[in-house]
N, C-alpha and C positions, 0 to 999 in steps of 0.2 A: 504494500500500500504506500502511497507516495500523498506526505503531505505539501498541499498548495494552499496559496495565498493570495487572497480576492480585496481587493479594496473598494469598497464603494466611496463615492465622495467624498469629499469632505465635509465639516460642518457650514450651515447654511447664514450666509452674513448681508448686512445691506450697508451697502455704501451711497453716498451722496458726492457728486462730481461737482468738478469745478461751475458748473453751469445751474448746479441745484436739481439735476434730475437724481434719485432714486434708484438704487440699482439693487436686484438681490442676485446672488449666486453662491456656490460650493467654490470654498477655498479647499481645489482637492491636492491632498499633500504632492502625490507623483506629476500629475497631470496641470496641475498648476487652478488657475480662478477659471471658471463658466458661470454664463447668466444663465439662471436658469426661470422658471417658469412658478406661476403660484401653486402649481401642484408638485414643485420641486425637482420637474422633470429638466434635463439642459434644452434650452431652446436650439432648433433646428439651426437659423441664426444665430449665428454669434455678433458683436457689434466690429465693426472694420478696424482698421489698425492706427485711426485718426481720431478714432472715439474719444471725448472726455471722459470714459469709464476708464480707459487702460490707463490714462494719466492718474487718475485718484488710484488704484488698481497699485501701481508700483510705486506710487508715492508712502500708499497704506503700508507696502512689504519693506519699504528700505526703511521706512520709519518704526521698525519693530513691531508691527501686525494690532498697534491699541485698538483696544474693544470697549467701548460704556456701553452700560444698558443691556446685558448677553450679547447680544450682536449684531451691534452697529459699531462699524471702522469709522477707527476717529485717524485722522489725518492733518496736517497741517500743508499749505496750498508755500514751497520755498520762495524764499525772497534771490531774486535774481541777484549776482556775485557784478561787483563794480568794476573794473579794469582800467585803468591810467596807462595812454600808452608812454613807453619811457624811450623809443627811438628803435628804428629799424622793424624787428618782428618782434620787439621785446616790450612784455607788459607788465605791468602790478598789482597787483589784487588789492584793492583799495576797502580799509576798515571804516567804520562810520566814527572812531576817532580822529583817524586822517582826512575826513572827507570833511569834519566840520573844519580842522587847522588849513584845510586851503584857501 
């Protein structure tokens, strides 16, 4: 007899995109996030690869996966990084201390 191993989804989460729409899907561990359907099922569509779902999606996972409320991803929407150019192809990553001394 040969033991195997079946994963079904993952647990079922909803997230809110940058845009304010509503999303639910299985964050499945191998397979990664799908939306899925009110009856839990994965939707035939998935949303395209321009979606504001996938941006709140990997913003949720790099930012350590926070949950409030059972499950709803809490996410924070990054603040764009400032650059100073400083001559040729070379730049600075400019801090908001420095950016008030200029």
């Amino acid at each position: 007899m040969q033991t195997i191993c079946m994963l079904f989804g993952g647990p079922d989460r909803r997230i809110v995109d940058g845009k304010g729409k509503t999303w639910r899907f299985e964050d499945h561990p191998y397979c990664g996030p799908s939306v899925v359907d009110r009856h839990g099922d994965p939707k035939d569509v998935q949303p395209p690869g321009g979606s504001p779902f996938w941006d709140a999606v990997t913003h949720w996972a790099q930012q350590g996966k926070r949950l409030a409320n059972g499950n709803w991803c809490v996410w924070d929407k990054p603040t764009p990084q400032k650059l100073r150019h400083i001559g040729g192809m070379h730049y600075m990553l400019v801090t908001d201390k420095q950016e008030s001394n200029a």
